[in-house]
N, C-alpha and C positions, 0 to 999 in steps of 0.2 A: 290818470289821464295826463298826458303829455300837452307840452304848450301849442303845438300843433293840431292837436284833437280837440283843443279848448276855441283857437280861433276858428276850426271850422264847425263847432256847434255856436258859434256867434257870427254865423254866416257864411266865411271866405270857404272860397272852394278848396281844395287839397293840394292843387298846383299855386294859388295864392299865395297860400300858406307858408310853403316852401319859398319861395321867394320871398315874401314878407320876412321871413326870419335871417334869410340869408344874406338880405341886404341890411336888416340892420345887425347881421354879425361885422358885418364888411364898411358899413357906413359908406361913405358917397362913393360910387363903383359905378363902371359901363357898364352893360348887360352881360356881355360877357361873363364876368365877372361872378356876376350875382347867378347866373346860367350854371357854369362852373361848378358855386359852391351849392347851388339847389338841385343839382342831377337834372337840369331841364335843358330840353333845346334853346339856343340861342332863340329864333324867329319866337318859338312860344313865349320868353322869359319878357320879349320885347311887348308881346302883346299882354300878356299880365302884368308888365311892370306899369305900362300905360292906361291898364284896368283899375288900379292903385293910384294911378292920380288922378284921375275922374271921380275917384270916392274919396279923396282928401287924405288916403295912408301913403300915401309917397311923396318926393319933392320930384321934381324936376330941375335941371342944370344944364345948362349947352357951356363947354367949353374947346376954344376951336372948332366947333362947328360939332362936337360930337356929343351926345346925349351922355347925363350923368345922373343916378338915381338914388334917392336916400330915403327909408324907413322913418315916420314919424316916431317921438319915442313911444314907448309901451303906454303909458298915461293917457295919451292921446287917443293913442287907436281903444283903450277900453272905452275912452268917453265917446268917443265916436261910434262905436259898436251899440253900445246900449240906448243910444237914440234910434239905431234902426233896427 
């Protein structure tokens, strides 16, 4: 089982997934970015990446006016998983 098949039998969806991992390949990155390295459209990566801080696995950052997004570390999102 790959790290990706382990976060989604602990919930995150498959598209999640891929972005969870890509941003914290990337650490604090536009969407773009994190879009890019997870094979996903931009507008979806936006709205998954916004799924992710509604549930406490992401940060959020506005610099110049533009959104910035970062991966809690791995520690976190296990402790976080297993509460729900």
């Amino acid at each position: 089982m790959n790290l990706e098949e382990a976060l989604e039998e602990y919930g995150m969806t498959e598209r999640q997934a891929k972005v969870y991992l890509a941003a914290l390949g990337l650490g604090e990155s536009a969407v773009t970015d994190i879009a890019q390295k997870a094979q996903i459209k931009r507008a979806g990566t936006y709205y998954l990446s916004e799924s992710l801080v509604d549930i406490d696995l992401f940060y959020r950052t506005k610099k110049s006016g533009k959104a910035y997004y970062s991966a809690v570390e791995p520690k976190t999102l296990l402790a976080h998983l297993r509460r729900h």
